[in-house]
Phi, psi and omega in degrees: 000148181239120162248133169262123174258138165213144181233114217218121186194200171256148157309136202109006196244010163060028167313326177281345177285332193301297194301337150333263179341278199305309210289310183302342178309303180308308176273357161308331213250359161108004188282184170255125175235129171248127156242113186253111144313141164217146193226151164255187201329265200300151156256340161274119154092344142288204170306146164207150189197145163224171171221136181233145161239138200233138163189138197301325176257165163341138147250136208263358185187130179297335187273142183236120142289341178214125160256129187316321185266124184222158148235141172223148190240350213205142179302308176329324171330270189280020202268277178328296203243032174266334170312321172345302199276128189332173180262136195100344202289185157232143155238134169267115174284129148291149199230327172318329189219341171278109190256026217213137178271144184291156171284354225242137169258337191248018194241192181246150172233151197188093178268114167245153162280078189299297210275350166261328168313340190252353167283314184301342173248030132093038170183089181298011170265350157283003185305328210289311191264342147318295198300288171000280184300320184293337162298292234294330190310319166309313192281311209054055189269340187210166172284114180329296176346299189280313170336294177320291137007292170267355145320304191290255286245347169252349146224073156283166177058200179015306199262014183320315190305338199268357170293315154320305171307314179295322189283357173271324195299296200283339177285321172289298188310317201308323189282306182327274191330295188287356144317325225234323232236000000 
């Protein structure tokens, strides 16, 4: 099985940690993993996007036009990539910052408040691992487990203290999703 993913925002809203995560997530669990970036003009406050693929098989490319996943963090976001999603797909909405209902009838849709969640744990740069726990809670595209796991390794050493926070950030998105579903 393959699923394609892309995760979209603005920079600074940590959409390439996400596509990270999930990815180190993939290879944990023994999959074929591709993470590609594309950054616009700016790296803080322009477009930032990724595309990640998880699969039982090679993946022969990384580039994608359609995806099983969409995140959209931002309206451009989702302006840009809900035609993207497979029919049948999920799109994750940030509602925090998205004011506007997707158009698409055939997709799964899944709105989190990322940034008041992330307020309510007292540190609004995890709004990013909220959306995060909310795939995975939808998808079961990779294992909570395995998430945890490539969280601790990607923020060891400085960034170790932010690990608790993030695995409560990603336990909330998960309870969103499966609330919606």
């Amino acid at each position: 099985m393959t699923t394609r993913m892309i995760f979209a925002g603005f920079g600074g809203q940590g959409v390439m940690l996400m596509g990270q995560i999930i990815s180190l997530a993939g290879m944990l669990q023994g999959k074929n993993v591709t993470w590609m970036p594309s950054y616009g003009p700016e790296m803080r406050g322009g477009t930032a996007n990724c595309t990640v693929v998880i699969s039982d098989e090679p993946v022969a490319s990384p580039v994608t036009t359609k995806a099983e996943i969409i995140v959209a963090m931002n309206i451009p976001s989702l302006l840009k990539f809900e035609p993207a999603v497979t029919e049948n797909g999920y799109l994750f909405i940030n509602q925090s910052v998205v004011d506007r209902e997707p158009t698409r009838k055939d997709i799964h849709v899944v709105k989190v408040p990322c940034n008041e969640i992330a307020d309510e744990l007292g540190n609004l740069k995890v709004a990013n691992m909220v959306m995060l726990g909310a795939v995975v809670g939808a998808t079961n595209v990779v294992d909570v487990d395995n998430v945890f796991k490539a969280l601790e390794k990607k923020l060891a050493g400085g960034k170790a203290t932010l690990i608790e926070v993030n695995k409560q950030a990603i336990l909330k998105g998960i309870e969103i999703a499966k609330s919606q579903l």
